[in-house]
Structure formats: C-alpha cells, structure tokens
N, C-alpha and C positions, 0 to 999 in steps of 0.2 A: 810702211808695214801693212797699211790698210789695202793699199791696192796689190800687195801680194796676195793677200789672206781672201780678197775678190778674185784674181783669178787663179787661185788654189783652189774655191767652193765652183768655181764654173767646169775647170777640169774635172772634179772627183763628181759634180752632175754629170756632167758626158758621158765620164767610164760610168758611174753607177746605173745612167739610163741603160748603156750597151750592156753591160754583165746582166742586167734584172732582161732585158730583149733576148740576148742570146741564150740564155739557160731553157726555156721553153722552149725554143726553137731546136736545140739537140737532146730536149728530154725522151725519155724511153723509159718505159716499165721496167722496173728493179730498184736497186739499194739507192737511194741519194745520202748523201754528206753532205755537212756544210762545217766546215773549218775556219777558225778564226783565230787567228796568232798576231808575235810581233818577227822582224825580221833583223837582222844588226851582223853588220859588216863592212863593207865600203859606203854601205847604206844603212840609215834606221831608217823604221818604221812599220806600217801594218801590213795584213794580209789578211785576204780572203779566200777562199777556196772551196766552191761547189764542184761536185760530181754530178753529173749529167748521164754516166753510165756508166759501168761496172767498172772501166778502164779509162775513159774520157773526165777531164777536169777543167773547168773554166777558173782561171785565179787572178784576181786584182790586188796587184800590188800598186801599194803608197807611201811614198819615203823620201826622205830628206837627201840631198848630196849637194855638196859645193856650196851649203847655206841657198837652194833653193828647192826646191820641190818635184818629184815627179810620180807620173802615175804611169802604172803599165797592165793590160787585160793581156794573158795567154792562156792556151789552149797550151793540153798536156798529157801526154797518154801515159798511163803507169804500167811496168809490168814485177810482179813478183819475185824479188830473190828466192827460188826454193831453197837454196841452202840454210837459209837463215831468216825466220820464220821473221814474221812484222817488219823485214824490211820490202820495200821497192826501191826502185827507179825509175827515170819519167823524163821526156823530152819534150818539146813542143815550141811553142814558136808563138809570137803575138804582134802587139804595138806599144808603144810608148807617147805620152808627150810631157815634156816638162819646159816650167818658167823660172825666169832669173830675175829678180826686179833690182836696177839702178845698181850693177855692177857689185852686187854683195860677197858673189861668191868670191871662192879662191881658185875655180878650177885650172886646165893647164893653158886654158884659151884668154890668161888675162892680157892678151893686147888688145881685148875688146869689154874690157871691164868698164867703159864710162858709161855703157847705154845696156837697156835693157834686150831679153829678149828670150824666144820661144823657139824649142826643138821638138820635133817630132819624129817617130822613124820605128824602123823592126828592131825588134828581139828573137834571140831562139834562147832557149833554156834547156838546161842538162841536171838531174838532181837527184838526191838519195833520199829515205823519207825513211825513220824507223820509227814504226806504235811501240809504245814502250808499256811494257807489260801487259798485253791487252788491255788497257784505258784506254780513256780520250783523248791522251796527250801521245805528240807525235813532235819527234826533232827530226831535223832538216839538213841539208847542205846544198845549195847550188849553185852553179855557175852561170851568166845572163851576157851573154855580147851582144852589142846594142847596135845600128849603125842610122844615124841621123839623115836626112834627108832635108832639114835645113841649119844656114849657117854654120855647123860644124860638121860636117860630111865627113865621117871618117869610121872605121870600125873603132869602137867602144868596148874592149875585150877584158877589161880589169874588175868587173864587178860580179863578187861572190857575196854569199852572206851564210850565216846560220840560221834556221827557222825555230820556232817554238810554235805548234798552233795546237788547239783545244778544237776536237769535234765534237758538234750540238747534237 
C-alpha cells in the first residue's frame, strides 16, 4: 500500500507541476475560473478545472479505477448552449497516466494480474456543464476514451462520469 501511495504522490507531482506550467503559458487577459469538484462514475474522484481564457480550459483529473489510480490533464474548449441559458458544452483532448500495484485490481486485463504495472496514453473528452442557478455550483456529464500506448494498447471507450464542481 505504501509504494502505491509513493507513486500516486509522484504522478499527481508531475500532472500538478504541468497544470501550474501550462496555465501561464495560455493565459490571456480576461475572466479566470478555477473549479474544484468530485467526479463518480466508472470512476471516482477529483477535479480540477482552470480557465485560461474566455472559452479555453486546463482540467486535472484524479481518480480511482480497477482499485488503482489515475491521473489525466486536458485541454477543453467550451461553447454556450444559447437555448438554455448556463449550460455549455466542451471537447478537447489530453494525457493520462495511471499505476496498478501487485495485481490489485479487477480490470478486464487480469491475465496479467501477478505483477505490477504503469499505463500511459491520450484522451479526448466530450461534455455538458450546467451553472445551476447562477452560483458557484456547476454539474456535469462526460464522456473520456482513453487509448494507452503502454502494455495495454487499445481504445478505452467506457469511461463516463458525473461532475459536481464549486467555482472559487
């Protein structure tokens, strides 16, 4: 459990180094956000979510699956439902990487459950966002297909969630 929970804090350095790097690097005079939620669906866990520019968003997500861990940064561009006032929509595209220690999980690749081991790979993301009642609070829905680029090489197409996040 301890050398999970070691590189769990090394992954969520990495992505936190990258999110806090790239947010200045696409800033622009105008409105910022910074959203902070949970997420639960084929995944729990948290979220992050800065605005960089009117329409542009940097969001790290961090969550549990298969009893191991993953973390994922994407870029995401929102545009306005006008029909229906506080919602958007929003696509965008990122990275991922996640660890498994000593065969814990259940996923569906348990013919390689006696050893450990580390995935990395893209994401794109597709999503709805409704402010609810002009507040801070904002629910969610998205859909996230993943596709690994190690040990399990294949598209990753089942993972949705619901969001809840609070903007600061």
């Amino acid at each position: 459990m301890i050398i999970i929970k070691e590189e769990m804090e090394k992954a969520l350095l990495i992505f936190g180094l990258s999110f806090v790097l790239i947010c200045p690097a696409f800033s622009q005079v105008g409105s910022y956000n910074t959203m902070v939620g949970v997420t639960g669906g084929t995944n729990v866990g948290a979220t992050v979510k800065q605005f960089i520019s009117e329409t542009g968003a940097v969001d790290l997500l961090v969550y549990n699956r298969w009893k191991g861990w993953v973390a994922a940064v994407l870029y995401e561009h929102h545009w306005d439902i006008r029909e229906f006032e506080g919602l958007e929509w929003y696509v965008g595209a990122g990275a991922h990487y996640g660890i498994w220690k000593d065969g814990k999980g259940e996923p569906p690749w348990v013919y390689k459950i006696d050893r450990d081991y580390n995935v990395f790979g893209v994401d794109a993301i597709v999503g709805l966002e409704y402010n609810i009642n002009r507040s801070n609070f904002y629910v969610g829905l998205y859909w996230k297909p993943a596709y690994n680029f190690t040990d399990f090489t294949k598209l990753w197409e089942d993972e949705a969630a619901l969001t809840l996040r609070y903007s600061l």
